[in-house]
C-alpha positions as CSV (number, residue, x, y, z in Angstrom):
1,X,-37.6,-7.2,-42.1
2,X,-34.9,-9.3,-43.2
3,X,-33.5,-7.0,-45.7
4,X,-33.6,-4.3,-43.3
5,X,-31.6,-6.3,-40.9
6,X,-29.2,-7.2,-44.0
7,X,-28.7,-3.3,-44.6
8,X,-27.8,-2.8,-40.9
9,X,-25.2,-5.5,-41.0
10,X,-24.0,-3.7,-44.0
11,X,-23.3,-0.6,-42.3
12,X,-21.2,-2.1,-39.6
13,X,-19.3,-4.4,-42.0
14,X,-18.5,-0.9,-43.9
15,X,-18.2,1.1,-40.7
16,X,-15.3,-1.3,-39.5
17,X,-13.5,-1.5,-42.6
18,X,-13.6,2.2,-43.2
19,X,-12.5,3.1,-39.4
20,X,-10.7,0.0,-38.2
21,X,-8.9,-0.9,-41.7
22,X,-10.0,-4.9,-41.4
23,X,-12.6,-7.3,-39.3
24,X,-16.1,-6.0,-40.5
25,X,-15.7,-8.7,-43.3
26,X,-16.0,-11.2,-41.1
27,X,-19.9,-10.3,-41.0
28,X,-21.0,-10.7,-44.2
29,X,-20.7,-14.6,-44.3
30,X,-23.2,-15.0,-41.6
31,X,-25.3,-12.7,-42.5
32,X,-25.5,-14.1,-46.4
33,X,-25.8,-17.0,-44.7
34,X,-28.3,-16.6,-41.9
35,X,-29.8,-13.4,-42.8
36,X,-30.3,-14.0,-46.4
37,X,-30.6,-17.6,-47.4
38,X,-27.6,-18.1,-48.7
39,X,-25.4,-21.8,-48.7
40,X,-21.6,-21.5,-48.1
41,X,-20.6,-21.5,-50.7
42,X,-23.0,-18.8,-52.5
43,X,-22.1,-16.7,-49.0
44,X,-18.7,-16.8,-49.1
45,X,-18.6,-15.8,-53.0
46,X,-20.7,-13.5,-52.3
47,X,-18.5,-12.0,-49.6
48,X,-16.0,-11.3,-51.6
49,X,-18.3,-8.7,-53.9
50,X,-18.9,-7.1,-50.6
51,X,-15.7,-7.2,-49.3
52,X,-13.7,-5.8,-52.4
53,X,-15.8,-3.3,-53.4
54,X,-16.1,-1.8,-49.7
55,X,-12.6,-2.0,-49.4
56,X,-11.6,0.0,-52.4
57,X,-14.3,2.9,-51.7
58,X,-12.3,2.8,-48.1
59,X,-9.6,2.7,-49.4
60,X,-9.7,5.9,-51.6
61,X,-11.6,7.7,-48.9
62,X,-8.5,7.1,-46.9
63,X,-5.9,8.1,-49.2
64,X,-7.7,11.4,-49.7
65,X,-7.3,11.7,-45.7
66,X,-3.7,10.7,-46.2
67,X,-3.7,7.5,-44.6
68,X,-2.8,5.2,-47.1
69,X,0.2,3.8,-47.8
70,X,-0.1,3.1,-51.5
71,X,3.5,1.5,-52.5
72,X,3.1,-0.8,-48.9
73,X,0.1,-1.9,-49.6
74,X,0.2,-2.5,-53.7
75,X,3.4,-5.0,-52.3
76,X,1.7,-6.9,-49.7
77,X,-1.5,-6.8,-51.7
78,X,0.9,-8.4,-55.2
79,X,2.4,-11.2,-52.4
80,X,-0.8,-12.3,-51.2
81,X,-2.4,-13.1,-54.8
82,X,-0.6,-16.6,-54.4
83,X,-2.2,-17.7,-51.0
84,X,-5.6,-16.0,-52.5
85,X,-5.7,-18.4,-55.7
86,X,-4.7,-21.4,-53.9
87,X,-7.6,-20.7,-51.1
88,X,-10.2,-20.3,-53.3
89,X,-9.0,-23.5,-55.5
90,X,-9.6,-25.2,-52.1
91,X,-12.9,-23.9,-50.7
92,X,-14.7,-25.1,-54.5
93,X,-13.6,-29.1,-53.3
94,X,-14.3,-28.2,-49.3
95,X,-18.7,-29.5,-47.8
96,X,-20.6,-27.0,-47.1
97,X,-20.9,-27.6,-43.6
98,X,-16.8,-27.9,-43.1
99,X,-17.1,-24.5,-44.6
100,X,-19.4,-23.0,-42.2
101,X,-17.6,-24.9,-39.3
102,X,-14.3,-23.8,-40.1
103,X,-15.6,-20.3,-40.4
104,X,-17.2,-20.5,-36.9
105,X,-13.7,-21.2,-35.3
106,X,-11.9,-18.3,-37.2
107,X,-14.8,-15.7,-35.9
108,X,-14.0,-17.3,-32.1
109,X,-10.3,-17.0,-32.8
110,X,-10.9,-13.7,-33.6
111,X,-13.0,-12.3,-31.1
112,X,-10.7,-13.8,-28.9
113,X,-7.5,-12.3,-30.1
114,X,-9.9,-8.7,-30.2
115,X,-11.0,-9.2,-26.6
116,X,-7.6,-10.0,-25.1
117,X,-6.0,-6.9,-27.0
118,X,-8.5,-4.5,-25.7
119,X,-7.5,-5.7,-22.3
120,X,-4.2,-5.8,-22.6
121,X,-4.0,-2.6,-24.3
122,X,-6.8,-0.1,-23.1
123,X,-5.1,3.5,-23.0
124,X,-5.4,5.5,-26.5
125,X,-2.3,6.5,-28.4
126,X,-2.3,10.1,-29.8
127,X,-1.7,9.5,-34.0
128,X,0.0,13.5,-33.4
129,X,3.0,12.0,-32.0
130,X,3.7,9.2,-34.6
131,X,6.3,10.1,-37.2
132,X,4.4,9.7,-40.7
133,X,7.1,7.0,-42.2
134,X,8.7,7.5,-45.5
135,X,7.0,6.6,-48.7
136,X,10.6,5.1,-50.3
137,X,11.2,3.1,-47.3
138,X,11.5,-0.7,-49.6
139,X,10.5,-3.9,-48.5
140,X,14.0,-4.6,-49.0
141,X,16.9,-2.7,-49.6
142,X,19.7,-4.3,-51.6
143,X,22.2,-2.3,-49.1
144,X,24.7,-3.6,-46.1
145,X,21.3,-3.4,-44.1
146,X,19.9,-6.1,-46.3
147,X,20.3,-9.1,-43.6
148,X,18.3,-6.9,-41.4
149,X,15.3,-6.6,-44.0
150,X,15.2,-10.1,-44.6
151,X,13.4,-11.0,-41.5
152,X,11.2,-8.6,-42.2
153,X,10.4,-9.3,-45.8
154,X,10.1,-12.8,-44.9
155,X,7.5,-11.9,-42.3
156,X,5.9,-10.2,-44.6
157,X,5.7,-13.1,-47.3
158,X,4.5,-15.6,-44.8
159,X,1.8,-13.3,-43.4
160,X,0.2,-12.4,-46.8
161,X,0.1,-15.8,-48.1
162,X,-1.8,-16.7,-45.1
163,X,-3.9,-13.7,-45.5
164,X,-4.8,-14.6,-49.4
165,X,-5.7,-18.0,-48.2
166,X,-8.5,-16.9,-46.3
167,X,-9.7,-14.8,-48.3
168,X,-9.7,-17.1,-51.0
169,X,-11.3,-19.9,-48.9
170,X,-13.9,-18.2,-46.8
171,X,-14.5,-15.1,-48.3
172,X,-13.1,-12.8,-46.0
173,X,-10.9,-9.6,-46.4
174,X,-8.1,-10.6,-43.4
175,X,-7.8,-7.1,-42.3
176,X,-7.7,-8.3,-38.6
177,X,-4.4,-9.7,-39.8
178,X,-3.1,-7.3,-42.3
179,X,-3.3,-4.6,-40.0
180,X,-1.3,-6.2,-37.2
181,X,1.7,-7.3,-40.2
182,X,1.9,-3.4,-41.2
183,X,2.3,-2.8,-37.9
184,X,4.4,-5.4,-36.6
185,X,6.5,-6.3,-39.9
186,X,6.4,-2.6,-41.8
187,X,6.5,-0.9,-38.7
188,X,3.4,1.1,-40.1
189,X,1.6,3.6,-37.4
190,X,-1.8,2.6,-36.6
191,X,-3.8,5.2,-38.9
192,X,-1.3,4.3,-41.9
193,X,-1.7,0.7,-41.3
194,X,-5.9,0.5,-41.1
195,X,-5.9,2.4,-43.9
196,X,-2.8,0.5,-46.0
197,X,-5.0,-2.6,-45.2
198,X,-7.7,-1.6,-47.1
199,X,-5.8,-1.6,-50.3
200,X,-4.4,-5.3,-49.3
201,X,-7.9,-6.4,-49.1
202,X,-9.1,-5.1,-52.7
203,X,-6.4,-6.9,-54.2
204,X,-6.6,-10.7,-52.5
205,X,-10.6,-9.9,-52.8
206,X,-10.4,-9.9,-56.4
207,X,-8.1,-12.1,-57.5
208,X,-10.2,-14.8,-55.2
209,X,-13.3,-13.6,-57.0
210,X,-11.4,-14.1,-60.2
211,X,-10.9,-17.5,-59.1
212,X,-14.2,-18.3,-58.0
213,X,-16.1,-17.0,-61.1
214,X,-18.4,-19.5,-62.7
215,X,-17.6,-22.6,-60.5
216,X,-20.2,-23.3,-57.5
217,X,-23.6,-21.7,-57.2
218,X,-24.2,-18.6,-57.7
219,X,-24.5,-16.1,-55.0
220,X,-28.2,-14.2,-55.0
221,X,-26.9,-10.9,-56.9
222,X,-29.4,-8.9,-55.4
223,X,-29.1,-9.1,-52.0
224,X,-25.4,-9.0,-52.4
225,X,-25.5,-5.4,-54.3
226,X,-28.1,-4.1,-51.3
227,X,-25.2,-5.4,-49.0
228,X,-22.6,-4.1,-50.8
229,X,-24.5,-0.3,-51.5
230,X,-24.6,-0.3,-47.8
231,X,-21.5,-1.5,-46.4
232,X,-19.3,0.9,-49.1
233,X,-21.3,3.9,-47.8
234,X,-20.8,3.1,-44.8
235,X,-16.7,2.4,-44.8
236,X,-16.5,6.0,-46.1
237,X,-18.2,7.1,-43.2
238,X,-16.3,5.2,-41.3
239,X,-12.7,6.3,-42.7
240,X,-13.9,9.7,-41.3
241,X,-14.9,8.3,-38.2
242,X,-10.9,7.1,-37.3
243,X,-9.8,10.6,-36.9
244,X,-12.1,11.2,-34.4
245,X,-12.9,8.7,-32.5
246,X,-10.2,6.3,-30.5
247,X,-9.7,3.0,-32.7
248,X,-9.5,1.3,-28.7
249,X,-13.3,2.2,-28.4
250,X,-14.0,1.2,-32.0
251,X,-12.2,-2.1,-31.5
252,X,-13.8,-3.2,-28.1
253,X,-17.4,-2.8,-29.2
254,X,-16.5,-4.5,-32.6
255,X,-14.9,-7.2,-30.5
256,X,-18.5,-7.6,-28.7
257,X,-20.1,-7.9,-32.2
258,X,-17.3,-10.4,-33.3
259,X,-17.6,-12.6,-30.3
260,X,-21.7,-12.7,-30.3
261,X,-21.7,-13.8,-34.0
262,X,-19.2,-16.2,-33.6
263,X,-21.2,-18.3,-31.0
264,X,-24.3,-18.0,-32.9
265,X,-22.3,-19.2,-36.1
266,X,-20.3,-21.9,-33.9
267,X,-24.0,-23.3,-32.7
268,X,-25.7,-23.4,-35.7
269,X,-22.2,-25.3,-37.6
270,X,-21.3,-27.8,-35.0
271,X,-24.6,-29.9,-35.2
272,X,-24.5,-29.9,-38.4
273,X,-21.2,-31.9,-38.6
274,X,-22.2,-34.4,-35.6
């Protein structure tokens, strides 16, 4: 029973990476954790196994459906390394039940910032009447615009080292930040940016992993490759989901999800520390 339940948390980790670009990773912490028997520490390496490999079948089932930029998000994904390393450097010295509480607040953070979108933004925009952008549009330009791109790069290098750092320390992929930096600070369209995300997250997932390899426990391999069959089928199902299905209505039951695991996780963590 509990592996069953393991393989359906699988499938909505990989059904919102694939059609939301970012936030399913979130899930696979608690579930390791609660679902499987895992401690912290073994979770949130294992996470990253998850994670990464989803991310990278997502990401190639959305560059086949053209919604990947590649150049964007090999950048971001390069920038981010740094804040990745140093994360997981950090989570190896970090209790167990710090871990697990400091994971409880991000998931409440995050449902909250999901729940006041939705309602802040509840009509549908049509992806038909946003401009694909250009695939040579830089970072920066060395050009008489470049004190206009600074801001912009500079945005972008503050945002991905943040990213990387939570990756690296609690094992998840960021995407419910990556997305809203393509967006905000590359100016990406929604459908370019979930699925430019999903590069991001390959690259801070394995350079974390590359980190974390052979210090801590090990993660239960097992469990982890039945979670991570599942969740990679599923984001490819899920990357074909997007184009059919308004990413508001995705978001707002995903946002549900979020917020219920988050107060389970927060009331099983808190005790622990008092």
């Amino acid at each position: 029973m509990t592996l069953l339940l393991a393989v359906a948390a699988g499938a909505l980790i990989g059904l919102s990476l694939g059609a939301l670009g970012g936030g399913g990773s979130i899930l696979a912490v608690p579930v390791l954790v609660y679902l499987l028997d895992q401690s912290a520490s073994q979770a949130t390496t294992g996470s990253l196994v998850v994670v990464g490999v989803t991310s990278l079948i997502g990401a190639i089932a959305a560059h086949r459906a053209g919604n990947v930029l590649l150049g964007h998000g090999l950048v971001f994904g390069l920038v981010a390394i740094g804040g990745a390393v140093a994360g997981a450097e950090a989570s190896i010295r970090v209790p167990e039940d710090i871990l697990l509480a400091a994971f409880a607040a991000l998931m409440l953070l995050v449902g909250g910032m999901l729940a006041w979108r939705q309602l802040r933004h509840r009509r549908v925009d049509d992806p038909r009447h946003v401009a694909r952008p250009t695939l040579d549009d830089p970072i920066i330009t060395f050009s008489p615009t470049f004190a206009c791109q600074c801001p912009r790069a500079l945005k972008v290098l503050l945002t991905a080292t943040v990213v990387g750092a939570l990756t690296g320390f609690l094992g998840v992929g960021g995407g419910f930040l990556v997305v809203p930096a393509l967006l905000l600070a590359l100016a990406l369209p929604m459908e370019y940016a979930a699925g430019t995300s999903l590069v991001v997250i390959t690259i801070t997932s394995a350079a974390a992993l590359a980190v974390r390899a052979g210090s801590g426990a090990a993660p239960d391999w097992t469990s982890v490759a039945a979670l991570t069959a599942t969740s990679a089928a599923a984001a490819v199902a899920g990357a074909r989901l997007a184009g059919r299905v308004g990413t508001n209505r995705l978001q707002a039951a995903f946002a549900v999800l979020v917020l219920g695991v988050a107060v389970y996780t927060a009331a099983r963590a808190v005790p622990a520390l008092l």
